[in-house]
N, C-alpha and C positions, 0 to 999 in steps of 0.2 A: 504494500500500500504506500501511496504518495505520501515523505515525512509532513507535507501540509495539512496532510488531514486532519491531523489531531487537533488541531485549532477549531473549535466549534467557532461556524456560521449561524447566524438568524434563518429562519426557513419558513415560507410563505408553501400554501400548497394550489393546487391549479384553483380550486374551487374560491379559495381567498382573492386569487389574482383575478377572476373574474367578477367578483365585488367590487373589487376596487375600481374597474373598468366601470361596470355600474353605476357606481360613488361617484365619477367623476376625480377620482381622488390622483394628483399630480404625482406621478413615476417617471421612472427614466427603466425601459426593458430593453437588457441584451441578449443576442445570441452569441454564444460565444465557439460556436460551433463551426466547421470550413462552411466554404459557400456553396460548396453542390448539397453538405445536409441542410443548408435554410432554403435550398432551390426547391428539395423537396418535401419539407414541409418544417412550416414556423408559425407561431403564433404573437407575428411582430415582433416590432423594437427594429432595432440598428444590430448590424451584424457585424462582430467586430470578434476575431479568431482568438482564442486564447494566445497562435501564438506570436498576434500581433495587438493583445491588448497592453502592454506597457507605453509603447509607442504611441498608439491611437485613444488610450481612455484619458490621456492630460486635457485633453478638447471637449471632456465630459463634466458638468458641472455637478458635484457629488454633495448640495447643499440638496438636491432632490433625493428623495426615496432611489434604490437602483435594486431592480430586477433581474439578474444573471438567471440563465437555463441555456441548456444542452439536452443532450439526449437523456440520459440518466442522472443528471445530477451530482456528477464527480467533477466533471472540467468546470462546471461551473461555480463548483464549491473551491477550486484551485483556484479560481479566478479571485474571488471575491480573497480570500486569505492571503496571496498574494498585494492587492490593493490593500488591505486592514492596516498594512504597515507603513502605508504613503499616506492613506485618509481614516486616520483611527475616529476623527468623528463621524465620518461618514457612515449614511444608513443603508448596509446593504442587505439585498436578497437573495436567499438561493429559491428557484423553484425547485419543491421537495419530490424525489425520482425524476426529474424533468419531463421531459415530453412522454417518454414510457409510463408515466402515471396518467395518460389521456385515456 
């Protein structure tokens, strides 16, 4: 297992994110996933590769809620633990099993 894991994340699960969508409630949702698995199938946000988010998430304003998902739920939990240490205030998501909990 990735030594990042051990660092618990916050976890949102689909049926939340779709409240929030309802709510109207201001998020920021990534895929963090390559771009042929958001070709074939995503439920929004900006897509931005784990392993091109160091580079590309500085242009993210993380003063919003932020939404990470992937397939399962692992690269996106990388992801956010990875950011935890650049924006420790920041409030991040993981969607919880990511898209395989659809």
């Amino acid at each position: 297992m990735h030594k990042l894991l051990k660092m618990a994340v916050q976890q949102i699960s689909l049926i939340e994110l779709e409240q929030w969508k309802r709510d109207q409630r201001q998020f920021i949702l990534i895929d963090v996933r390559e771009p042929h698995e958001h070709r074939t199938n995503n439920i929004g946000g900006d897509l931005i590769p784990l392993s091109e988010l160091n580079r590309r998430f500085r242009n993210t304003n993380p003063s919003t809620p932020v939404v990470f998902y992937c397939q399962k739920g692992i690269r996106s939990q990388i992801a956010i633990q990875r950011l935890q240490q650049k924006y420790p205030d920041a409030e991040f998501y993981n969607l919880k099993s990511g898209l395989a909990s659809e």
